[in-house]
VOMIDO-157023 format. One record per residue (C-alpha): residue in one letter; x, y, z. Coordinates in steps of 0.05 Angstrom, whole numbers, padded with zeros to 5 digits, always signed. Layout:
<vozas>
AXYZ
...
</vozas>
This chain:
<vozas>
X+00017-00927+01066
X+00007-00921+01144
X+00033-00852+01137
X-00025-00836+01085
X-00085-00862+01132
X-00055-00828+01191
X-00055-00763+01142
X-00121-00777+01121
X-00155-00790+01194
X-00114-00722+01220
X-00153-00687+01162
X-00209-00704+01180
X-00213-00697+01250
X-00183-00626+01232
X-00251-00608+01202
X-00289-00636+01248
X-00255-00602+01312
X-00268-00536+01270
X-00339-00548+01256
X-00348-00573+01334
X-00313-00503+01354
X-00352-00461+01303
X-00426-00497+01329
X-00412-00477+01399
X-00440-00414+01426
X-00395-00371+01480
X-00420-00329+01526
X-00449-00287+01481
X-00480-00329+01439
X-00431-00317+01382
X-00421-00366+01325
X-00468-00424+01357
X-00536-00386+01353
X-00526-00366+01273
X-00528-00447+01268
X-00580-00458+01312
X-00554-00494+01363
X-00584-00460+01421
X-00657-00496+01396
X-00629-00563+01395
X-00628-00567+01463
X-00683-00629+01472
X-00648-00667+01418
X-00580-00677+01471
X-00621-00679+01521
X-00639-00635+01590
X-00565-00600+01591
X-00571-00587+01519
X-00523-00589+01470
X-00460-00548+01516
X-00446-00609+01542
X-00447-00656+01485
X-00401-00620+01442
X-00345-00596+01490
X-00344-00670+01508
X-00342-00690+01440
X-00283-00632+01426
X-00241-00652+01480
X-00247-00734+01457
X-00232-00705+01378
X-00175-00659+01411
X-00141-00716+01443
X-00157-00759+01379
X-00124-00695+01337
X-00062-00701+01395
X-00046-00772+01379
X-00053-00761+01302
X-00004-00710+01306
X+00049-00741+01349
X+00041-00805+01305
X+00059-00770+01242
X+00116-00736+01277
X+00141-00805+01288
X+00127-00835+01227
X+00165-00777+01184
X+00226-00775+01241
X+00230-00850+01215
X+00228-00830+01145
X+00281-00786+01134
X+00352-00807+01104
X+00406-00785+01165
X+00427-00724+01142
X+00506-00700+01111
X+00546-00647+01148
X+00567-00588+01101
X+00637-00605+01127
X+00624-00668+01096
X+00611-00641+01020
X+00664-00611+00971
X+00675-00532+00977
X+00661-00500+00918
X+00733-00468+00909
X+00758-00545+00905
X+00716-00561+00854
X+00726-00497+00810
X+00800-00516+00821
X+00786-00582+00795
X+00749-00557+00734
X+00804-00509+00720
X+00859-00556+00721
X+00824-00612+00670
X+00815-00547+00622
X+00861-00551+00557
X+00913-00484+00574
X+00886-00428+00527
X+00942-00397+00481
X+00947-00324+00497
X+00950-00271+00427
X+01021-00245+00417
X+01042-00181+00448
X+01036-00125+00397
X+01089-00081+00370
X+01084-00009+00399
X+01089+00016+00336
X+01037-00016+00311
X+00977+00004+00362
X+00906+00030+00339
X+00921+00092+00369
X+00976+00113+00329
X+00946+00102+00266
X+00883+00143+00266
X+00890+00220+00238
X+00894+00270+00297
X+00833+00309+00301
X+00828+00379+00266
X+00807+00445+00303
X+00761+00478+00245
X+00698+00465+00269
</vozas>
């Protein structure tokens, strides 16, 4: 359950970091200016927006940080302690196994050498 709301509040300060990032403008004025942040300068006051958002990206960043170190604790705690291979059964023992709880198979009779396939069919004739 804690795991889930952790997820959940990771997620969402995911999007919001990428939305901060994306409504910033550069140097150049790149991806902030298509969204209009450059006009909303008197709405964050005399500095404008620049500093507003980095400060609110570096407090989400740090938020993002802690998210992300808590759910690498919370699924380190999770996890069943793991089995060596050396551990485990090879597979040759356990084909071994399987081979010696078979019923033995009875094997067909040698044939007569007299009696092979070979030596019954008609030689082949040369008038073609």
């Amino acid at each position: 359950m804690l795991t889930t709301i952790v997820l959940l509040i990771h997620v969402v300060l995911a999007l919001a970091l990428i939305s901060l990032i994306l409504l910033q403008h550069g140097k150049g004025a790149d991806a902030g200016a298509a969204f209009g942040s450059g006009a909303s300068s008197t709405v964050f006051g005399a500095q404008g927006s620049a500093s507003f958002l980095s400060r609110m990206t570096k407090w989400l960043a740090i938020l993002f940080f802690i998210t992300s170190c808590t759910l690498a604790y919370l699924s380190r705690e999770q996890r069943a302690p793991s089995s060596s291979v050396m551990d485990s059964e090879s597979v040759m023992d356990v084909q071994q196994q399987e081979a010696d709880e078979l019923p033995p198979v009875a094997l067909p009779a040698e044939e007569d050498e007299a009696t092979t396939p070979a030596e019954d069919t008609p030689p082949a004739s040369d008038d073609e």
